[in-house]
N, C-alpha and C positions, 0 to 999 in steps of 0.2 A: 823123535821124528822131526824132520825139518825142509827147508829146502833148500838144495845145491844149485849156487849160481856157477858157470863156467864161465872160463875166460876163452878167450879166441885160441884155439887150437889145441884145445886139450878133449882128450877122447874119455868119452864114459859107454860101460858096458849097454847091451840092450836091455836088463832088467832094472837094474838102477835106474836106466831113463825111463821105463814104464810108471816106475815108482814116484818120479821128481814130480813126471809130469800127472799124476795122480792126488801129489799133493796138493798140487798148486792148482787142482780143478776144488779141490774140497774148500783151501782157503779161502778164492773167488765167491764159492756159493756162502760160506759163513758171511764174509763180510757184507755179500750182495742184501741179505736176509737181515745184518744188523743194521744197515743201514736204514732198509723199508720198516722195522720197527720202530727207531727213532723217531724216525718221517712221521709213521701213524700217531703216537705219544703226543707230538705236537700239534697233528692238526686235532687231535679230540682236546687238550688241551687250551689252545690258541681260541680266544674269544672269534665269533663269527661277524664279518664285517659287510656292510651294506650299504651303498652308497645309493643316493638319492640325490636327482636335480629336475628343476623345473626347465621343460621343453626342453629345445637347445637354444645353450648361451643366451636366456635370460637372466639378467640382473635384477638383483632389488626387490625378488619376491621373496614374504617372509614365512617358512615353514615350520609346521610342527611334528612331532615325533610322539603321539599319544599312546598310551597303553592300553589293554584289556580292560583295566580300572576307571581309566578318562584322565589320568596324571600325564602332564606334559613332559616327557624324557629330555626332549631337546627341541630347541627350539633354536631358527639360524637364517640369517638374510644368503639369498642365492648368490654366487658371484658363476661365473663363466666357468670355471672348475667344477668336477662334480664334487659332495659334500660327501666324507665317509664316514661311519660312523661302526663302533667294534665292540667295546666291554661294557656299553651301557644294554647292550641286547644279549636276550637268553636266550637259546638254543629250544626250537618246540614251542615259544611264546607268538602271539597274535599280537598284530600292531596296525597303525592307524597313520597314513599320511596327512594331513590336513593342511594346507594352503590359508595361511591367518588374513595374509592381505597381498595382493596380485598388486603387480609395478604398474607404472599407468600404461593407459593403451589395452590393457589384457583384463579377460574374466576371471573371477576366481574358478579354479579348478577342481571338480570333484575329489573326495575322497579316494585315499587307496590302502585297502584291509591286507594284510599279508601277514605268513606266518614264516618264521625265520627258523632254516632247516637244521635237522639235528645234524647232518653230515658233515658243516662246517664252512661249506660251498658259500660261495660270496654270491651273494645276487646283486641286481643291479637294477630299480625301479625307475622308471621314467614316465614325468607330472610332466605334462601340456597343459600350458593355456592358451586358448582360442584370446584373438585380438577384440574389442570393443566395435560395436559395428551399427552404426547409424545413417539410414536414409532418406534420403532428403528431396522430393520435388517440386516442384513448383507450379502450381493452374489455379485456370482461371475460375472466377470464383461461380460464374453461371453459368460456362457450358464445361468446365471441368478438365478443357482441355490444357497443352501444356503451352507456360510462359515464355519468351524467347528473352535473353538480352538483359535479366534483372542479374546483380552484382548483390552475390547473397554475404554474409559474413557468421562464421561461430567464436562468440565471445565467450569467456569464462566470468566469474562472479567480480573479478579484479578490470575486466574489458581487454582483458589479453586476446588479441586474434588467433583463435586455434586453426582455424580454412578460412578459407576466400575463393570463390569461383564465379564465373559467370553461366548461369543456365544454359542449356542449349535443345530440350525439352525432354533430356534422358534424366535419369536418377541419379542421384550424387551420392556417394559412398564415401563417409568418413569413418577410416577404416584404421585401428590400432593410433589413436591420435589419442582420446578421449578418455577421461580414469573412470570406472566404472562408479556409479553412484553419487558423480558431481556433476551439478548443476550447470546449466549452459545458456544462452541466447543464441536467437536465432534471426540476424540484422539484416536491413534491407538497405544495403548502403547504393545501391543508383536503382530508382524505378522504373522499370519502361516506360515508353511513349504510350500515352493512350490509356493508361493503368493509375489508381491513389496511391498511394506509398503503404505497403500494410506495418501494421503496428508488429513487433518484436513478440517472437514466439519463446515461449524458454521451455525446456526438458532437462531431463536428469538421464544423464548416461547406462546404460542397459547393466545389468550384473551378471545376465547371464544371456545363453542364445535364445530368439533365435535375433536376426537385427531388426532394433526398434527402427519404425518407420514414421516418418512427418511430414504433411502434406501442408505445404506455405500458399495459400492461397492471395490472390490479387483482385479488386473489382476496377472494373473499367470505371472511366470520369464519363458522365452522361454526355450526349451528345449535341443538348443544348446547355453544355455550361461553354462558354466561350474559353478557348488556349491561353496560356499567359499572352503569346506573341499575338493573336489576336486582338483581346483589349489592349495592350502596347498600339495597335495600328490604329486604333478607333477613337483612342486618348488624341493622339497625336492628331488626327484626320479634325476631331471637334476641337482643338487647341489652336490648331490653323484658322479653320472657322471664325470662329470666335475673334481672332485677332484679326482679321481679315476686315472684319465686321464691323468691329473698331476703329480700324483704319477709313470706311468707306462713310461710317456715319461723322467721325471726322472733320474727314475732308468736305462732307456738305455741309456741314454748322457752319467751319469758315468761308464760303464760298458764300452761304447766307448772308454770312458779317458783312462782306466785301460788298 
């Protein structure tokens, strides 16, 4: 049994043609059939693949790949790519996301438990990290209200300026700047008018949410301490005096002389 091709113009009976074209349905469904077997062979075969990235297009965070056990499968810094991973994972096993250390700016990210299907199916896990979130106001130290005009600064342990603003009596949000769990200052680089200068606050950056909050407080200069430009006018007002004074006892000693 087989099947007959024709050429252009050549005539075949009507049973013969029942038959060609009978063949050539059967050959169709064999091959259709060998085909879908192969297919299945390789995907129960074909290790199951699973890709993993933190947030999107984070860089520079470093993750782990735990097991059942608490053995570290893999472990791999984020690039903008997502990370895929295929023969190190069994098919029906339980696994463990874990975030070893967040890039700066960002918290570390909860765990994520997941079981890797027996079907073969690729899944696709997606780790967020929320950004490092610290705020900042500024009042007075007695009636609590807010500061106008002071020129704040956040130093790092080295005196790197991480912000700089000038108050305006809302809250300041230092928002994905700051590495979680280092150390900070908090500068008062120009004082208001009317305010002492406050001494430098320091904190340590938040690890988790919700955002840490800091309240910079200022106290007014009493109201009989005299301004700088004030004693300036008063120095100057007795310096006058004085020489004036000089001048006047002087000029009558020698006018005694005379």
């Amino acid at each position: 049994m087989g099947v007959r091709f024709l050429r252009k113009g050549q005539k075949m009976k009507k049973g013969k043609w029942i038959l060609a074209l009978c063949v050539s349905c059967m050959a169709l469904v064999s091959l259709t059939c060998f085909f879908r077997h192969a297919r299945a062979e390789k995907e129960e075969t074909e290790p199951p693949k699973t890709k993993y990235y933190s947030g999107e297009a984070i860089e520079g965070a470093v993750l782990q790949l735990i097991d059942k056990d608490g053995k570290v499968v893999k472990e791999w810094t984020t690039t903008k790519a997502a990370y895929e991973i295929g023969a190190e994972l069994v098919a029906g096993e339980t696994y463990t996301l874990h975030e070893k250390s967040a890039p700066p700016g960002y918290l570390l990210a909860e765990d994520i438990t997941f079981t890797v299907p027996l079907d073969g199916k690729k899944q696709e896990i997606t780790m967020v990290d929320a950004p490092t979130s610290v705020e900042i106001e500024k009042k007075d130290k007695d009636t609590a209200e807010p500061v106008y005009n002071a020129v704040l600064q956040i130093l790092d342990e080295n005196g790197v300026i991480m912000d700089e603003w000038t108050t305006d009596g809302t809250v300041h949000e230092v928002k994905g700047i700051l590495t979680a769990g280092q150390k900070y200052i908090i500068h008062e680089k120009v004082t208001p008018v009317g305010y002492k200068q406050s001494d430098d606050v320091s904190f340590i950056a938040p690890t988790e949410e919700p955002p840490y909050k800091v309240t910079f407080y200022n106290v007014k200069v009493p109201d009989d301490v005299p301004k700088t430009g004030d004693s300036f006018s008063m120095l100057l007002i007795i310096g006058i005096a004085g020489v004036a004074l000089v001048g006047i006892g002087t000029f009558l000693w020698l006018r005694k002389k005379m």
